[in-house]
C-alpha positions as CSV (number, residue, x, y, z in Angstrom):
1,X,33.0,16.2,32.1
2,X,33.6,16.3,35.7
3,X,35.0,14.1,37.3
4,X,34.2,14.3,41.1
5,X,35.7,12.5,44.6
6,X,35.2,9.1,45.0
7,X,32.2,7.0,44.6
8,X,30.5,3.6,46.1
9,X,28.8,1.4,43.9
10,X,25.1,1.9,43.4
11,X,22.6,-1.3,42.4
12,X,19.3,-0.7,41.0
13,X,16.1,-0.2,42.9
14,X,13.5,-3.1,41.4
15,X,10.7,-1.6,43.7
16,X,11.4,1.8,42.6
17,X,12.0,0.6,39.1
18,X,8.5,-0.8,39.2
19,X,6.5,2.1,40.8
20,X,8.0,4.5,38.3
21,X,7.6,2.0,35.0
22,X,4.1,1.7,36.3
23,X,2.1,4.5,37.3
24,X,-0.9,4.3,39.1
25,X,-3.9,6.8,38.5
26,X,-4.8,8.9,41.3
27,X,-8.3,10.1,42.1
28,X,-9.1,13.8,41.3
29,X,-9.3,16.0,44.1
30,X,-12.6,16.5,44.8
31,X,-12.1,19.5,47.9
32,X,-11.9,22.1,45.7
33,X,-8.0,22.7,46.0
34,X,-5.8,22.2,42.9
35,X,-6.1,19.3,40.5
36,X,-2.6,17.2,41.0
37,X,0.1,18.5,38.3
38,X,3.6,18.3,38.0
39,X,4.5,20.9,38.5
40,X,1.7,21.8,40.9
41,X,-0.4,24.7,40.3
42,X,0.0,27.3,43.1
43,X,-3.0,29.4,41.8
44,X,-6.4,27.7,41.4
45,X,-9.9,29.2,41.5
46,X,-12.7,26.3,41.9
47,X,-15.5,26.6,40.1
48,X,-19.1,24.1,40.1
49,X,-19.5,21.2,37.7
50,X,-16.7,19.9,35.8
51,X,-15.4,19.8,31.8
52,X,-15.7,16.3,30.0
53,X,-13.4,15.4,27.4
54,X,-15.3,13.0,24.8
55,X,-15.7,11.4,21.5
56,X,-16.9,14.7,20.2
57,X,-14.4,16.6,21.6
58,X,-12.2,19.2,18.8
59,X,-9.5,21.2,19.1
60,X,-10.6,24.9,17.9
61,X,-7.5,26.7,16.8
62,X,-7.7,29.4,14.1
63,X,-3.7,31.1,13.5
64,X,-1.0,29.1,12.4
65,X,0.9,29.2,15.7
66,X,-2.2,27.6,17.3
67,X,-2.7,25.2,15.0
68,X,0.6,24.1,15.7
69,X,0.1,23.5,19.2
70,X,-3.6,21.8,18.3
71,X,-1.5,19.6,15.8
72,X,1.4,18.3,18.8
73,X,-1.4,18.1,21.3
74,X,-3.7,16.1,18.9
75,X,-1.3,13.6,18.6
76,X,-0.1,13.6,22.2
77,X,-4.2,12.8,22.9
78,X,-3.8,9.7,19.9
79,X,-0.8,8.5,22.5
80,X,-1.8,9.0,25.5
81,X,-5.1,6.5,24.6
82,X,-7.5,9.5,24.1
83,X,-8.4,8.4,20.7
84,X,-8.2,10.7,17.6
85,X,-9.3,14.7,18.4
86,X,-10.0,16.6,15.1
87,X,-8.2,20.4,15.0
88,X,-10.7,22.5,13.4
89,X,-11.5,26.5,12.9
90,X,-14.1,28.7,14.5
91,X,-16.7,28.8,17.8
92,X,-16.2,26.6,20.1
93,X,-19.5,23.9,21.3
94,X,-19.5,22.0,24.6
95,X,-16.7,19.4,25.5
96,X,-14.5,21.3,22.7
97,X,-10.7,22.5,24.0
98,X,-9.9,26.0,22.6
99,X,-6.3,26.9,22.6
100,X,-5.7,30.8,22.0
101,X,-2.3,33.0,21.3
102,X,-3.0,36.4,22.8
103,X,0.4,38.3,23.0
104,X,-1.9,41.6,24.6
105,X,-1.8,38.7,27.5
106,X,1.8,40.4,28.8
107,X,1.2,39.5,32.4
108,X,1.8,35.8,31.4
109,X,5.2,36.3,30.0
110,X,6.9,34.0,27.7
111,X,5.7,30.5,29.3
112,X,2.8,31.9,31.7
113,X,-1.1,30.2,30.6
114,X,-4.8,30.6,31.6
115,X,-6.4,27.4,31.6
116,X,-10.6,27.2,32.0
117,X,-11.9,24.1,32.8
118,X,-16.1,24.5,32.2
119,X,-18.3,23.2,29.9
120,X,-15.3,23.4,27.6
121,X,-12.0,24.5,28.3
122,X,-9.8,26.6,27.0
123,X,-6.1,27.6,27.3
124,X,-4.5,30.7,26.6
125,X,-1.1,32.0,26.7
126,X,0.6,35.1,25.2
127,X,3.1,32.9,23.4
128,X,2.9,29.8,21.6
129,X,5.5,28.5,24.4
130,X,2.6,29.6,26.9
131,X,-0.1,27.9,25.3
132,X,2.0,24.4,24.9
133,X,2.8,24.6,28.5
134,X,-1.0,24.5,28.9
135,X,-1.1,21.8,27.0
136,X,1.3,19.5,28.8
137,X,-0.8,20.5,32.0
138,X,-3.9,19.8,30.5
139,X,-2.4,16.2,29.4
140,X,-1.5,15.7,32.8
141,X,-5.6,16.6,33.9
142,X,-6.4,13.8,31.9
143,X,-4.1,11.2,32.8
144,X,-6.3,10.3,35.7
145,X,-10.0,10.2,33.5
146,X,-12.0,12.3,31.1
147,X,-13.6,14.7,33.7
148,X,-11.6,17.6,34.9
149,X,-13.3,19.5,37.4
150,X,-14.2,22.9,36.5
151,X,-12.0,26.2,37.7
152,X,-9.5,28.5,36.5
153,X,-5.5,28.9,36.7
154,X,-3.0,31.2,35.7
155,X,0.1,29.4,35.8
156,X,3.8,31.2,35.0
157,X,7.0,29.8,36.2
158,X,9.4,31.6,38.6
159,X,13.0,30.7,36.4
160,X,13.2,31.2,32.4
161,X,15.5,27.9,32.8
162,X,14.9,24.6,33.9
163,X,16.8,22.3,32.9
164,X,18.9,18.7,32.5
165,X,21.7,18.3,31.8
166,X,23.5,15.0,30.2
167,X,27.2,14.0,29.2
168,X,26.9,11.5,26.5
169,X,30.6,12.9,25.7
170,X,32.5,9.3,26.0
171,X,29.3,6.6,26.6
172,X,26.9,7.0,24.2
173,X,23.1,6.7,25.4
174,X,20.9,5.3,23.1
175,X,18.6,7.7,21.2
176,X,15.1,5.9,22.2
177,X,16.7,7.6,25.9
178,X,17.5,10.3,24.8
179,X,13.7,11.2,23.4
180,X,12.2,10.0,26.2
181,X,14.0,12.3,28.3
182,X,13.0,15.2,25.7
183,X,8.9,14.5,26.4
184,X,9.6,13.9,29.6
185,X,11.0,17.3,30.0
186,X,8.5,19.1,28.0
187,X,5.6,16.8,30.2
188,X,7.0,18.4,33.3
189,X,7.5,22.1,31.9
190,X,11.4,21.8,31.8
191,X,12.7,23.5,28.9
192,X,16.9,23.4,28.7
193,X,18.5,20.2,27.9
194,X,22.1,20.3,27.8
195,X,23.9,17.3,25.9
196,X,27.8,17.0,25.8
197,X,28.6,14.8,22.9
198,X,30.2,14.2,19.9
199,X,28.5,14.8,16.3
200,X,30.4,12.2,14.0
201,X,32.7,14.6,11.8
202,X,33.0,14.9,8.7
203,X,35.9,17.9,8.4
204,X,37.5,15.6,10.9
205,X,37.4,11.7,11.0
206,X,40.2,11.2,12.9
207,X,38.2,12.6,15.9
208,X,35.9,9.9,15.2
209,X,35.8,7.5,17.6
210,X,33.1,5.7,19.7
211,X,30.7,7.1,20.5
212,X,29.5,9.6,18.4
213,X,26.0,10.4,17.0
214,X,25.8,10.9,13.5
215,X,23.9,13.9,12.3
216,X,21.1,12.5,11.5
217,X,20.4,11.3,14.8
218,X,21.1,15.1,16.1
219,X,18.2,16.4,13.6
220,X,16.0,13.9,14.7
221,X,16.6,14.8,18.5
222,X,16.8,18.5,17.2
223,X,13.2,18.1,15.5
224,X,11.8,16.6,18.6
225,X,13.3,19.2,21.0
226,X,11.7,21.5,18.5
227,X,8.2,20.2,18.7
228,X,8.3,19.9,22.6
229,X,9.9,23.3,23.5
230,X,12.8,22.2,24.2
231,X,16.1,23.8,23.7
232,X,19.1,21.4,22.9
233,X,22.4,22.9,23.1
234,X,25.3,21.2,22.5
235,X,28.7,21.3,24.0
236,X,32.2,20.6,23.3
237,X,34.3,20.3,26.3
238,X,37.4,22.5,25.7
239,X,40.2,23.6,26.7
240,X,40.0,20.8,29.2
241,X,38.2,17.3,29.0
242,X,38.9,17.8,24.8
243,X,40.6,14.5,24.4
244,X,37.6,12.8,23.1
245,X,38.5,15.2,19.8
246,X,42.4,15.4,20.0
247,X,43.4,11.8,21.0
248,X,44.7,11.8,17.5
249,X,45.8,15.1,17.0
250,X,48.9,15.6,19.1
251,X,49.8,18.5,17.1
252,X,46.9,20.4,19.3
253,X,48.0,18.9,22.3
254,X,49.1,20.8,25.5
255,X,52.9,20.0,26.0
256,X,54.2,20.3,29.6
257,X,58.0,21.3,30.8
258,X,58.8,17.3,30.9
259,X,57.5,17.4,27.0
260,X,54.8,15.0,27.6
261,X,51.4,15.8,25.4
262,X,48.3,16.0,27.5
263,X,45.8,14.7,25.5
264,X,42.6,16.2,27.2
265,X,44.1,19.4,27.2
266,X,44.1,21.9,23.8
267,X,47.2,24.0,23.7
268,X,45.7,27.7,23.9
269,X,48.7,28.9,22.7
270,X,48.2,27.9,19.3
271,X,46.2,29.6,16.5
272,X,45.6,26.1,14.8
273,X,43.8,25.0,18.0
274,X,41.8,27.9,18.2
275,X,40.6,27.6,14.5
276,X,40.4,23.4,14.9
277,X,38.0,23.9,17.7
278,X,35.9,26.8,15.9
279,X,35.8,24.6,13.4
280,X,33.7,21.7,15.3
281,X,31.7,24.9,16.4
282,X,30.6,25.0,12.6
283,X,29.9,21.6,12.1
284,X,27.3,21.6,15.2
285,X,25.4,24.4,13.5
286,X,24.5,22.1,10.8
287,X,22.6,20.4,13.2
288,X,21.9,22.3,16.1
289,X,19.3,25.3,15.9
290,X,19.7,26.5,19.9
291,X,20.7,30.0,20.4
292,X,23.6,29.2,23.2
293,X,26.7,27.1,22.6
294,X,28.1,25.5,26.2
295,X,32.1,24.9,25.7
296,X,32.7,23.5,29.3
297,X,35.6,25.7,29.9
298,X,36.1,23.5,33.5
299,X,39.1,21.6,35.2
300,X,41.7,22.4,32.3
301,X,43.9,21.9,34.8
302,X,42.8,18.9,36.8
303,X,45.3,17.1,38.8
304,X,48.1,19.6,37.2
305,X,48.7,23.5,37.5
306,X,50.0,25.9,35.3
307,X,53.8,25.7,36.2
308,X,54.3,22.7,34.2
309,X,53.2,24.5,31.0
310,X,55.2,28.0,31.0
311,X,54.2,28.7,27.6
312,X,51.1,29.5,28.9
313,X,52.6,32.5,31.3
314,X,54.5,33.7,27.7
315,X,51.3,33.8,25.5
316,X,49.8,36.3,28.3
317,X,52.7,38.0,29.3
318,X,53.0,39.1,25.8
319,X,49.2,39.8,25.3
320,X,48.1,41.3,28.1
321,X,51.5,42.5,29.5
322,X,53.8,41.8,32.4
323,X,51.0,41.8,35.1
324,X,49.1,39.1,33.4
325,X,48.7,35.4,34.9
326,X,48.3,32.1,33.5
327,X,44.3,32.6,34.5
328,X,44.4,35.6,31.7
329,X,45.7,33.0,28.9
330,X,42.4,30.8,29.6
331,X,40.1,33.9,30.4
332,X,41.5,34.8,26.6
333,X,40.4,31.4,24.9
334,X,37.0,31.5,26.5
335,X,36.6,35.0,25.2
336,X,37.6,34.4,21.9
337,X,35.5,31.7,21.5
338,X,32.3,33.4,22.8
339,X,33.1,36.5,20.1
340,X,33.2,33.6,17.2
341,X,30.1,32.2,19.5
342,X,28.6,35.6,19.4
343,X,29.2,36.1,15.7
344,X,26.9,33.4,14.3
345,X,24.2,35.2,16.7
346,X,24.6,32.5,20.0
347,X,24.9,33.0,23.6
348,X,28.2,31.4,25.6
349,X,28.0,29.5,28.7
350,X,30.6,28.0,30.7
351,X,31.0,26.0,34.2
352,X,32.3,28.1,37.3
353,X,35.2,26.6,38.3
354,X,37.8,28.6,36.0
355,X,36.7,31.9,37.8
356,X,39.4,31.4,40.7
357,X,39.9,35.8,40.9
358,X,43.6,34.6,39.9
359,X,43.0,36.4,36.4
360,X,43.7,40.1,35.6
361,X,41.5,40.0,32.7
362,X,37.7,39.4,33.2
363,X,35.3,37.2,31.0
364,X,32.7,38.7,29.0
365,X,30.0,39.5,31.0
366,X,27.6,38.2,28.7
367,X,28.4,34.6,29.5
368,X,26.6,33.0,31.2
369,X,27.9,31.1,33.9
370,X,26.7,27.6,35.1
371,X,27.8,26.9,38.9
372,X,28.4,24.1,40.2
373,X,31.8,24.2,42.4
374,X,32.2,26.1,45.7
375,X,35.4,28.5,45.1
376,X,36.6,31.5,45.4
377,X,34.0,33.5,43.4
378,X,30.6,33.1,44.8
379,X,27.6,33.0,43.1
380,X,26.6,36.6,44.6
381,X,30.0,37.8,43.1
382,X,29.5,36.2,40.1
383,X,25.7,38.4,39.9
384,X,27.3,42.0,41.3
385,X,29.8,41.8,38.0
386,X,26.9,41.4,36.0
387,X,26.8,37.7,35.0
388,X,23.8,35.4,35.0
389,X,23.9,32.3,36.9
390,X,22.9,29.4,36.5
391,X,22.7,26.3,39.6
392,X,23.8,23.4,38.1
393,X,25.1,22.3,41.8
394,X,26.6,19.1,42.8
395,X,23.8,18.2,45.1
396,X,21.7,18.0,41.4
397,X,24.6,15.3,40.1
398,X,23.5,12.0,39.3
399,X,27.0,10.3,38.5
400,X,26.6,6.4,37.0
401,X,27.9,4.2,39.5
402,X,28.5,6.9,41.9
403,X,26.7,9.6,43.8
404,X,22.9,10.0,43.4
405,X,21.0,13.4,44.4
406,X,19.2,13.3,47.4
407,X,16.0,14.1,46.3
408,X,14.1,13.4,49.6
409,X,16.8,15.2,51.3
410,X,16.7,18.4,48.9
411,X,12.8,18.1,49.0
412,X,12.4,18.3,53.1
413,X,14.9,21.4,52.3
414,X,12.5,23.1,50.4
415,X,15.4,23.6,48.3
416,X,15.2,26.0,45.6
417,X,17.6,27.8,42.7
418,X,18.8,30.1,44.8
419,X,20.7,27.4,46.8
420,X,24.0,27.1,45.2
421,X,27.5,25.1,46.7
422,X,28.8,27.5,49.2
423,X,26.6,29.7,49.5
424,X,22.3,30.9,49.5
425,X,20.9,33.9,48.6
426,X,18.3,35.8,49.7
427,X,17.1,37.0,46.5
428,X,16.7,35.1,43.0
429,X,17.8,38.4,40.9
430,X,20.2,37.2,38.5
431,X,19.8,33.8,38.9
432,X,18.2,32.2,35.6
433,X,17.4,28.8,37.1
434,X,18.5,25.5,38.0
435,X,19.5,22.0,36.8
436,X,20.3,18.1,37.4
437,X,23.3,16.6,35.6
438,X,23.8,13.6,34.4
439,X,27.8,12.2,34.5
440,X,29.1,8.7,33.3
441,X,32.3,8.7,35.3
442,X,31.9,5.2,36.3
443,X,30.1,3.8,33.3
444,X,29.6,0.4,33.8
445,X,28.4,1.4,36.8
446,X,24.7,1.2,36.2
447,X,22.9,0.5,32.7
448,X,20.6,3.7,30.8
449,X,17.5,2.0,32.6
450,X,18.9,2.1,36.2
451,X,19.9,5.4,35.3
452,X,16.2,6.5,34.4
453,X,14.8,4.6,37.8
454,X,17.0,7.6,39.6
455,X,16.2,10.0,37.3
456,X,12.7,10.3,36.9
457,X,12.1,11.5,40.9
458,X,14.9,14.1,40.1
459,X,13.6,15.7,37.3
460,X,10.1,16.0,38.8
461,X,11.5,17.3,41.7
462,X,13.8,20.1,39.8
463,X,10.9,20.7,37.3
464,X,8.2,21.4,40.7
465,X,11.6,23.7,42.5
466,X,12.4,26.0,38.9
467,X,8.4,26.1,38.4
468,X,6.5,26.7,41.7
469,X,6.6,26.1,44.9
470,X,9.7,24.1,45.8
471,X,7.5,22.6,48.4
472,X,3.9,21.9,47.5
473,X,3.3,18.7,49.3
474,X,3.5,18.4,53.3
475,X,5.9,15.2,53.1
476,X,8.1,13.9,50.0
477,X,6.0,10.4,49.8
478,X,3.1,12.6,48.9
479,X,5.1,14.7,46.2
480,X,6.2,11.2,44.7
481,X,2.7,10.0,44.7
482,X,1.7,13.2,42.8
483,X,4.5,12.5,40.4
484,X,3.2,9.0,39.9
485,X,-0.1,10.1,39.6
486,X,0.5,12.3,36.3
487,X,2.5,9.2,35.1
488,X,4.8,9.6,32.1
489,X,4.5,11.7,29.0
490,X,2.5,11.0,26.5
491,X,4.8,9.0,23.9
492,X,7.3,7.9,26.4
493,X,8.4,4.3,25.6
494,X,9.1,1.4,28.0
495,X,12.7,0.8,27.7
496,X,12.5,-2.2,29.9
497,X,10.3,-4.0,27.8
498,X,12.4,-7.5,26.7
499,X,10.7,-8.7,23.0
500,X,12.1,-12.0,24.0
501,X,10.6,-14.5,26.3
502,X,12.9,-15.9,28.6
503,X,14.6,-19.6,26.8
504,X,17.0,-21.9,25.5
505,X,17.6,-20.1,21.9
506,X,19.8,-20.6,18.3
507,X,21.4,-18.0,17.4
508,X,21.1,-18.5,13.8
509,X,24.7,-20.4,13.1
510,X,26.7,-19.1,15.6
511,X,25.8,-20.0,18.9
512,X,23.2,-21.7,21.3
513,X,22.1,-20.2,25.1
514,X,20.0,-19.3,27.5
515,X,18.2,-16.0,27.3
516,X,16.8,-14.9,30.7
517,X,15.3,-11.5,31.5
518,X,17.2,-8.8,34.1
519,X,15.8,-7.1,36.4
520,X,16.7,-3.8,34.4
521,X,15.3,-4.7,31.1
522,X,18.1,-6.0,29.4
523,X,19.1,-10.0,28.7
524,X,21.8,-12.3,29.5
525,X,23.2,-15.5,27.1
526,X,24.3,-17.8,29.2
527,X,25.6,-21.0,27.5
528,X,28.0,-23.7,28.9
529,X,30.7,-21.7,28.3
530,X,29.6,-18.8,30.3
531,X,28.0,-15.5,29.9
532,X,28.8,-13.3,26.5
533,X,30.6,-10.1,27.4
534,X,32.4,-7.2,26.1
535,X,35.6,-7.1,28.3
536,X,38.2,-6.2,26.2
537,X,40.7,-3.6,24.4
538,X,41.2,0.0,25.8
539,X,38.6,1.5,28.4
540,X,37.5,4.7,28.9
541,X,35.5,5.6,32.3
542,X,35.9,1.7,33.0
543,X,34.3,0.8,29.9
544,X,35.5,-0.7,26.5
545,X,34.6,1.1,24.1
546,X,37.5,0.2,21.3
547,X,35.8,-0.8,18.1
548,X,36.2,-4.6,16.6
549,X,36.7,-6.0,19.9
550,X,36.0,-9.7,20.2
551,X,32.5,-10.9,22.1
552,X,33.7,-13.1,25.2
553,X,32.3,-16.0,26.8
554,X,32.9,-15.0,30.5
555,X,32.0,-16.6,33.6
556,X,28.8,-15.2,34.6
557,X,28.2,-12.9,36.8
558,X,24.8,-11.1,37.8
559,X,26.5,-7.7,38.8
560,X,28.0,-7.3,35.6
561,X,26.4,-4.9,33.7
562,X,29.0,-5.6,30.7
563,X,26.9,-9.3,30.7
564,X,23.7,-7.5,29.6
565,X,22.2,-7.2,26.2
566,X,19.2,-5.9,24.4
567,X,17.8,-7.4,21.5
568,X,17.0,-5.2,19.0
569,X,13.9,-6.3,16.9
570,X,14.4,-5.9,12.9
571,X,13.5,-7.5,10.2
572,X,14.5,-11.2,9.8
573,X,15.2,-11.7,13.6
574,X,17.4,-9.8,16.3
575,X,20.4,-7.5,16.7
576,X,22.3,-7.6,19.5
577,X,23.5,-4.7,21.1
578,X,25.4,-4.5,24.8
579,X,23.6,-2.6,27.1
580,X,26.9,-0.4,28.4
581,X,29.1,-0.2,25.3
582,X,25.7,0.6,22.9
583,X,27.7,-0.9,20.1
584,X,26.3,-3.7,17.9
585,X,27.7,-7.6,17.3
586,X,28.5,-8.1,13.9
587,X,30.1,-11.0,12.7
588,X,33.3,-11.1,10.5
589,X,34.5,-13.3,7.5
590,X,36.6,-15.8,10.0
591,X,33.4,-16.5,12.7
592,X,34.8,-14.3,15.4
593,X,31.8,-11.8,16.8
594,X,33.0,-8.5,17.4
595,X,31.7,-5.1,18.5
596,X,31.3,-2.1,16.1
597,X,29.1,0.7,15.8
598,X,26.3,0.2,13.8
599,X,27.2,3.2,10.8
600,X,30.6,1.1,10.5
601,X,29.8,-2.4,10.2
602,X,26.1,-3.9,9.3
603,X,25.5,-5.6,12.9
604,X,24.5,-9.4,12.3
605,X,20.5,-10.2,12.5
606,X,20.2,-13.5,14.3
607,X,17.0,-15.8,13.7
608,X,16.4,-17.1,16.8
609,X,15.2,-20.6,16.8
């Protein structure tokens, strides 16, 4: 994770929270330009008369691979209020939506459709990935009524990656989130998402503390990644930013000349740390399916240089010879772990910043490289050795509690992927795409659902810029109104929704208080001894995150994001789980209410009364 400058203190938005919770249909156009899509559709051919969707409306689909695609957007129809569509074999009749796999269709690529709108309407791509993309667009069609007017598209996207990408590699995000960021994606034709984290390990439990996600939760994400063409790689921060895995393990730690450990940096020197960290590489295949592995490979040494670690000079002295820097030691780990990366059959990628030019031995050229820091190495350098790039630029960082992208700003831009920090190029060879990021650094700073208020205009705008035209719309209020005119994916879930009305509540035996709504979808307790809180034991980015620490009756305070709760419906009543630390309240033999993840402790179910 990177951690970068300074940063102000950002409040939520309740206007913008509201207009992107709620959006409102828009009218079809009726001039005979393009329907309104996100992303829009550059290449429309009007035809007369329009296609109805119905009661009697099926979903023809004869191979497996296209009744695959029947079967995800039948059930996307069912949630999206469409009612139940039947997917059935043969000849299409009026108001029926035909979706056909025609891999002689070459000129449509991997992701590329047809879509017909007429007296029934059809989609075609030369992929399965093509014809769900035609799906999601057709979804979008009817998201404003059952009448589509009629014409034809042929619709491919300009980058093979689009993409988010979100640290969840200290504060855990909630998994109802994390999906709705997967349909999302897949709603908007992104298809990358890039989660740092930490898989709860079972090789090695000392590595496991808060917060992890256990494996079941991965599959369950994977699954749904799966369904929605959505790749999900994983990454494990190393050499640098590792101490979420090696807190506990000073054995692996870096050692500087004073002989202090660093615990967020691995000691590449070492064999042991080598093998510990292709070891975690093996427990993520167990859950993971994506064909790249992102190990981070960025800041290792933040705030420090290589002088204070001399060992480091030795190990690359002695394999690469008397010539060799300290760079050549770190070039050496990355390429060591992209062989074992390449072994099981996955692709490496790493962050920019290690590429100074101080090394004498080159990373594998293979890798590819995600930039987001202006140094030495430009991006066009970067392509002429035969790398592919990836922007994953700092104007694309939304940082919790800290800096926000400047949508508007990158929109009147007509920014595209070829703009990277430092530098734009006139062509697009070599570049694979573009992302946003998502950082914690501050993480009390804002709560998951003021983070998805300042999300959602990103995402649509990095989904329209990977797609199509970066700039389809003549001012950004129009591009957000086409934006809020699709609305949100089919399936999506309102995370703001509070399943208690605001009141004067028992919480079973322990405690009486006020519940009362915030603005962000989460509660406060207030009772006459204040507010309940999480404000104790160790923090990490600002937050604390140490299991078994005691709930706190604090003075209240509406800023305080630490104050905020969501009740968590189950059977019997209500959990209780704070809205920044994501762990549960469980309550312990001697009364005191304490904090613990819910695989650790059974969190307490309060009738409320």
């Amino acid at each position: 994770m990177r951690k970068r400058l300074g940063f102000a203190a950002a409040a939520a938005v309740v206007a913008l929270l509201t207009l992107l919770l709620a959006p409102v249909p828009a009218v079809a156009r009726s001039d005979g330009g393009p329907p309104v899509t996100v992303p829009a559709l550059t290449d429309w051919t009007a035809e007369t008369g329009s296609y109805a969707y119905g009661s009697r409306t099926r979903l023809v689909a004869d191979s497996p691979a296209e009744r695959r695609i029947a079967g995800t957007l039948a059930d996307d129809l069912r949630s999206a209020g469409h009612g139940r569509t039947a997917v059935v074999r043969g000849g299409a009749r009026p108001g029926d939506i035909v979706i056909n796999i025609q891999p002689s269709r070459s000129t449509l690529g991997t992701e590329g459709y047809e879509l017909h709108a007429g007296t029934s309407l059809s989609i075609t791509g030369a992929t399965e990935t093509g014809a769900f993309y035609g799906t999601r667009t057709l979804l979008q069609l009817l998201a404003r009524g059952d009448r589509i007017p009629a014409g034809r598209t042929v619709d491919v996207p300009r980058y093979k990656e689009r993409g988010v990408g979100v640290c969840a590699c200290y504060i855990h995000i909630s998994l109802p989130w994390l999906e709705n960021l997967v349909r999302e994606m897949a709603y908007h034709k992104l298809n990358q998402l890039l989660v740092e984290l930490k898989v709860r390990s079972d090789a090695h439990p000392e590595a496991n503390t808060w917060g992890y996600y256990t494996k079941d939760e991965i599959r369950q994400l994977v699954a749904l990644g799966d369904k929605y063409h959505v790749e999900i790689i994983p990454e494990i921060n190393s050499p640098g930013h590792i101490d979420p895995w090696i807190e506990n393990r000073p054995d692996l730690q870096l050692t500087d000349s004073d002989g202090d450990k660093q615990p967020s940096r691995l000691d590449i020197t070492q064999q042991a740390a080598f093998d510990y960290y292709t070891s975690l590489m093996d427990e993520y295949a167990q859950v993971f399916t994506a064909k790249s592995w992102h190990m981070g490979a960025d800041e290792y040494m933040l705030g420090s240089d290589f002088a204070k670690y001399p060992q480091i000079l030795d190990y690359a002295r002695e394999k690469y010879g008397p010539d060799a820097t300290p760079q050549d030691a770190f070039v050496d780990f990355v390429n060591r772990v992209h062989d074992y990366a390449a072994s099981k059959g996955v692709g490496l990628r790493i962050w920019n910043d290690g590429l100074t030019g101080a090394n004498t031995v080159p990373v594998k050229t293979d890798t590819t490289v995600e930039h987001w820091l202006n140094v030495a190495v430009k991006p066009s350098g970067l392509i002429a050795q035969g790398y592919a790039v990836m922007n994953s630029a700092y104007s694309l960082y939304l940082i919790r509690g800290g800096f926000h992208s400047d949508t508007e700003s990158l929109y009147d831009q007509s920014w595209d992927p070829r703009s990277f920090e430092g530098e734009k190029l006139t062509s697009s060879k070599g570049v694979t795409g573009a992302k946003i990021s998502l950082w914690p650094d501050n993480g009390r700073g804002e709560t998951e659902n003021e983070v998805a208020v300042r999300l959602w205009p990103a995402l649509r705008h990095v989904a329209q810029a990977t797609w199509g035209d970066p700039h389809p719309d003549a001012t950004y209020a129009e591009f957000v109104a086409r934006g809020t005119a699709v609305g949100h994916a089919p399936g999506w879930r309102d995370l703001t929704r509070v399943p208690v009305a605001d009141g004067t509540y028992t919480f079973g035996r322990s405690f009486t208080a006020s519940v009362q709504r915030t603005a962000d979808g989460y509660v406060t307790l207030r009772s006459a001894a204040g507010c309940l809180a999480i404000s104790g034991g160790k923090l990490t980015l600002n937050v604390p995150l140490q299991t078994g620490v005691e709930a706190t009756w604090d003075t209240c305070d509406a800023t305080s994001t630490l104050q905020r709760w969501e009740p968590e419906p189950v059977a019997g009543g209500y959990r209780l789980v704070n809205a920044i630390t994501r762990m549960a309240l469980t309550v312990m033999d001697d009364g005191r209410i304490v904090q613990y993840p819910p695989d650790q402790r059974t969190p307490a179910v309060w009738h409320l009364s």
